[in-house]
N, C-alpha and C positions, 0 to 999 in steps of 0.2 A: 398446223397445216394450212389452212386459211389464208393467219397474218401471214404468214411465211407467202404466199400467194399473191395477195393484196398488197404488200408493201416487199417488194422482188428485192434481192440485194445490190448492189451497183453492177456488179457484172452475171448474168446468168450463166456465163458460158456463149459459148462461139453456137451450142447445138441447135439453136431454133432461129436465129437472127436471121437468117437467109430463106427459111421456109415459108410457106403460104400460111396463112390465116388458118386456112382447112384443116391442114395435116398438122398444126399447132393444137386446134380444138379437138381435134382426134385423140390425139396424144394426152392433151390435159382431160378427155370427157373418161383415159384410160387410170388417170391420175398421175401423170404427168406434172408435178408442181413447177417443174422449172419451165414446162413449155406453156404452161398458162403466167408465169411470168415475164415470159415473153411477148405474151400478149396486153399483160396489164402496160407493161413498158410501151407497148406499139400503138394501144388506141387511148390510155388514162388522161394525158393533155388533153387533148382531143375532147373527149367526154367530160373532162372538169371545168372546157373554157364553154362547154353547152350547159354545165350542171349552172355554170356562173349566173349565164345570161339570164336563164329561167327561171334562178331563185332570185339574185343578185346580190348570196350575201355568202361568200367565200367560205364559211365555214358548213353553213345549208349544203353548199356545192359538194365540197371534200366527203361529207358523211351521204350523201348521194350517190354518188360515184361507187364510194366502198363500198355500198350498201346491194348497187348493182354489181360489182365485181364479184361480189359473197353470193349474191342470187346464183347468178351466170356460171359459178363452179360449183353450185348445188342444182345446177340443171342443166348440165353440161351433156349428159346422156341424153337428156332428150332433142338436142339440138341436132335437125335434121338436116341442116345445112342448105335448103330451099333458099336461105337467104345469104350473103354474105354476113362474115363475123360481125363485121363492124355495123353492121346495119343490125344484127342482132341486141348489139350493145347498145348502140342507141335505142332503139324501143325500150330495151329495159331500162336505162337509165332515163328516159323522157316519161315514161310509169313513175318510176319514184321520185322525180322530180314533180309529178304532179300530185302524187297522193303525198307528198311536203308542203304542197301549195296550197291543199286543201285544208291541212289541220295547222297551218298556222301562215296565213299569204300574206309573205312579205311586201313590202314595193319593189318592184324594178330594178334596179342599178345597174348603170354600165361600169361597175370598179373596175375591170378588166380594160379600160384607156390605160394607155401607157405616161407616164408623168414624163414630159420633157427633159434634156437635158440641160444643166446648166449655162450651157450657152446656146443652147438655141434659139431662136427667133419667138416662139412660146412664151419665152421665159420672161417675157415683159409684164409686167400686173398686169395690165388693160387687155393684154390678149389673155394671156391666163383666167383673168375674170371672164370673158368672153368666150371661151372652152371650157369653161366649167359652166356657163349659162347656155351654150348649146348641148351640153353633157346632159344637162337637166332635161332642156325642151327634149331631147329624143328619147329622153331615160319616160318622160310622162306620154311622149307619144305612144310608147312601146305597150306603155301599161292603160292606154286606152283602147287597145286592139283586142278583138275578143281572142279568147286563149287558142284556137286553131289558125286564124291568122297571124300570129305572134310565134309562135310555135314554127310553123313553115317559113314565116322569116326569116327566124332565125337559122335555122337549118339550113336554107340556101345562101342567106348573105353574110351571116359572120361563121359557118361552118364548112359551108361552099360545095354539097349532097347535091347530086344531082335530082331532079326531079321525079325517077324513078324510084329512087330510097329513101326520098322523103317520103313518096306516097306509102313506101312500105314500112316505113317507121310511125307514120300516121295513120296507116288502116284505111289510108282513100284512095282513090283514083290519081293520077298525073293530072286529067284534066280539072280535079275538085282541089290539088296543091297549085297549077295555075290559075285557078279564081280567086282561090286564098289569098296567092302573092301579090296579084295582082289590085286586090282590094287593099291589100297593107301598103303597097307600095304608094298607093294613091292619099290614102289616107297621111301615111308618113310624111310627102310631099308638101301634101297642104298643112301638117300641122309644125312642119321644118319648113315652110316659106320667107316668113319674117329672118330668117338664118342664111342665105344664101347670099 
């Protein structure tokens, strides 16, 4: 019932594609498996390219993800809806990406840059070398930020959450995720300087 859940089959059906979030988690808190495979379809990118950032090692991410999708439709009843889904999902997935981090904290990585095309202008060594040595300096910047300023970075600038949902995915205030940001942003700056 679960895998059936966590891994949807290519096409679920027409039945939930066009509904809201809400009447999805309704549905699947009813046990609805196709309509919470609609969900997993709708937000899983989404939450695998966040599970990425946070562990930075693809395989971390995947068993994160699922691990929150397994949560999420084992407490699907209790979901009161105060928050939207997706903001539900990130919480739980940014929990177990951190209780990941803690029992075994990887480094950083940004694997998730996309590898140039074969002809495009990248594709020169010397720039190549040079993108993989800016890869690095932000991949070390990233992991020099303490885990709530890194954490709100990410979520606003490679997830693109408005400030609102980050604070509710954070458990802070708007105004304690714009101090956050604003301290990564600074920090980030000066330590991406020599790169500009």
């Amino acid at each position: 019932m679960i895998e059936r859940a966590v891994s949807p089959s290519p096409d679920p059906g027409l039945l939930g594609r066009d509904l809201p979030d809400r009447l999805l988690a309704v549905r699947a808190a009813e046990g609805d498996e196709d309509s919470f495979a609609v969900l997993v379809q709708r937000h899983g990118g989404a939450l695998l390219a966040l599970a990425r950032c946070m562990l930075g090692n693809p395989q971390d991410a995947e068993e994160a993800v699922q691990d929150a999708f397994v949560s999420a439709w084992r407490r699907l009843p209790e979901y009161r809806h105060s928050a939207e889904f997706r903001t539900w999902m990130y919480r739980i997935t940014v929990n177990r990406c951190l209780t990941m981090r803690r029992r075994r904290p990887p480094p950083l990585s940004l694997e998730t840059v996309v590898e140039p095309a074969a002809g495009d202008a990248w594709s020169q060594p010397a720039r190549s070398a040079e993108q993989e040595a800016a890869t690095a300096a932000l991949c070390h910047a990233l992991a020099e930020l303490d885990a709530g300023q890194r954490l709100c970075w990410i979520l606003r600038e490679v997830q693109g959450l408005p400030y609102k949902e980050i604070a509710h995915v954070t458990r802070t205030s708007e105004q304690t995720v714009r101090g956050r940001l604003f301290r990564a942003r600074r920090s980030l700056q000066e330590a991406m300087g020599p790169w500009r």
